[in-house]
N, C-alpha and C positions, 0 to 999 in steps of 0.2 A: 504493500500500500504506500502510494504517494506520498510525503510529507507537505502538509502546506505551504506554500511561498509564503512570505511576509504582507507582500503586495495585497494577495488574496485574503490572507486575514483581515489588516485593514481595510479594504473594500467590507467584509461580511460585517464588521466593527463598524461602519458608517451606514451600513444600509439595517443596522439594529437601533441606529441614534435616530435615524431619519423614520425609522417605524414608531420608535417611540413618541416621537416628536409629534408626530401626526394624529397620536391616542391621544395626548395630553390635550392638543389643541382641538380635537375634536369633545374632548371630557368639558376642558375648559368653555366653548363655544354652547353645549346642550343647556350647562348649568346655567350661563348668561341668560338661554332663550327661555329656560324651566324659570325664573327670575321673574322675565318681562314677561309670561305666559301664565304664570300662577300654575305652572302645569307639575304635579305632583308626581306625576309618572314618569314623566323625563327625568326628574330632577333623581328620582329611585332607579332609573338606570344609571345615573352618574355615576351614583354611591355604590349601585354593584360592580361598573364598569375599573373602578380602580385596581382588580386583583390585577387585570391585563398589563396594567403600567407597571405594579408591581414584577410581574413577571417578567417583562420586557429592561428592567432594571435590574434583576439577578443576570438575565443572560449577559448583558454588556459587563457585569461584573464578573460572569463568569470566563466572558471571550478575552478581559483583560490581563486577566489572571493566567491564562493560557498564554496568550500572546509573548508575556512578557516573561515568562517560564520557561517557554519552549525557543522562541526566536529569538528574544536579546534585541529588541530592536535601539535603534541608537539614537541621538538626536533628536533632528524633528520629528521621526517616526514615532521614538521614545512619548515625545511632548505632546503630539499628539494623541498618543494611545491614554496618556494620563488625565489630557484633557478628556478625551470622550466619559471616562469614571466620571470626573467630575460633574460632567453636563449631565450624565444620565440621574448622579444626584438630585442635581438641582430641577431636575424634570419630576422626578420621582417627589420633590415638594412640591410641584407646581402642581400635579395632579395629586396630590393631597388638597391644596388650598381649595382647587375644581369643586373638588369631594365635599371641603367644608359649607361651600357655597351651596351646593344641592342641600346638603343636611339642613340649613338655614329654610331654604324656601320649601325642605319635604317636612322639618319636625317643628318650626319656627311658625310659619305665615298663611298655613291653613288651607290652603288656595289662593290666597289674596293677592291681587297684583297691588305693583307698588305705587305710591302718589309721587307727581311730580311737584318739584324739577328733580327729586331725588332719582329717581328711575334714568329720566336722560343726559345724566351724571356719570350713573353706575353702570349703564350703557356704553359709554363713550370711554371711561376708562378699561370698561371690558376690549372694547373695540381696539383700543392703544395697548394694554397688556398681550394681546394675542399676537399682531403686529408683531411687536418688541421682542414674542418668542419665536417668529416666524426668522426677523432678521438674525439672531442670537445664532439660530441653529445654519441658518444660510453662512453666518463667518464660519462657524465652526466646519462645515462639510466642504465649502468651497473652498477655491483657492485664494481669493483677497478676502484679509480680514477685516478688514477699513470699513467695511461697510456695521462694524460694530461701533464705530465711534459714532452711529447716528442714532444709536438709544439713550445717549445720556440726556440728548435734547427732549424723548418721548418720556423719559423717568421722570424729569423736573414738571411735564405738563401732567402725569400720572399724579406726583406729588400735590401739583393745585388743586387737580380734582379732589382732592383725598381730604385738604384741609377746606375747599368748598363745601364738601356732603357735612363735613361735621362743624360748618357754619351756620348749616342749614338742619341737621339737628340739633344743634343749641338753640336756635330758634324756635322750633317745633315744639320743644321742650318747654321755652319760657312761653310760648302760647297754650301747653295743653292739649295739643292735635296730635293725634294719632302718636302717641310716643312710644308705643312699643314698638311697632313699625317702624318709625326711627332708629331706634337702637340697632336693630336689626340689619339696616342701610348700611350705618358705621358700621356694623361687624364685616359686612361684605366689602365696603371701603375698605377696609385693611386687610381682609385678603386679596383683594386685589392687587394693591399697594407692593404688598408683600411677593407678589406674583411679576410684577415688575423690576423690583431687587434681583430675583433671582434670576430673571431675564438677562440683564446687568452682568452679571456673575457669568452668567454659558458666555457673552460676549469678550469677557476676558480672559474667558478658558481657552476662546479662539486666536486671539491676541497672542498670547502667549505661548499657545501651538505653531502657530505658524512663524512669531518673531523672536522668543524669549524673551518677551516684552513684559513685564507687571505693569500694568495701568490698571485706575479706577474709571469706574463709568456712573456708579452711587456716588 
């Protein structure tokens, strides 16, 4: 039997990042729509949907572990095989945070959809968090990394949203309207938020796989 190239591995190693990536963003994406839908069934697929990431998180852990066992790779190959751990990490919370947001809108909100401007807020950050892991995973797989210097710009708009929704429930609050529902907002604000850091984070795993570069992008 064959031994595997190196080449070959890394390829089977980016095409486990790019699977996973696509769970997350798709976990990420139902929960958003289970949100603005009040839809409680989607929102219960979310929460069952996470074993898969999980799953999808051991094998990259486990093709690393091989990799780096078996082949020795050096350098950038090195740097990159480290980076992709890392990103499957930080994937692997991204589709937790997904998870917490269904849990929100399956054990949390009853059916209710949510009142604005809160809703077209936590919208819009959904919309910029998903983004921000689309490009994260794009540095990481391709070959220019550069194109991650362009989430610190979407992290800081992430950031206003974050501190807008919980300007907008202090408000709510000191009116007396609907403030459980409020609370509820902020909780998904900050997964969000959260969801975007870690977006940040795969962007400088790509950085740094492909230049030996440490940069912040938080």
């Amino acid at each position: 039997m064959r031994a595997p190239r190196l080449d070959e591995v890394l390829e089977e190693l980016r095409h486990l990042v790019e699977r996973m990536t696509g769970k997350v963003r798709s976990q990420l994406q139902d929960a958003m729509k289970a949100l603005a839908e009040g839809d409680k069934a989607l929102a219960l697929r979310v929460i069952e949907g996470d074993r898969e990431v999980n799953r999808l998180n051991h094998a990259i852990e486990d093709k690393v572990i091989e990799t780096v066992a078996l082949l020795r790779p050096l350098a950038g190959d090195l740097r990159f095989v480290i980076s992709a751990m890392k990103t499957a990490i930080d994937l692997e919370r991204i589709g937790d945070l997904a998870q917490n947001i269904a849990e929100v809108v399956y054990y949390r909100m009853g059916g209710r959809t949510p009142s604005e401007p809160l809703l077209t807020d936590l919208m819009r950050m959904g919309e910029l968090v998903d983004g921000m892991v689309k490009i994260a995973t794009m540095a990481t797989l391709g070959r220019d990394p550069t194109v991650a210097y362009t989430l610190k710009d979407m992290d800081n708009e992430v950031d206003s949203l974050f501190y807008q929704v919980l300007q907008e429930v202090m408000d709510q609050a000191r009116k007396g309207t609907d403030t459980v529902w409020a609370v509820n907002a902020l909780l998904i604000a900050r997964y969000l938020e959260r969801v975007g850091d870690h977006a940040c984070n795969i962007g400088e795993h790509a950085v740094y796989a492909r230049t030996g570069q440490h940069i912040k992008l938080t």
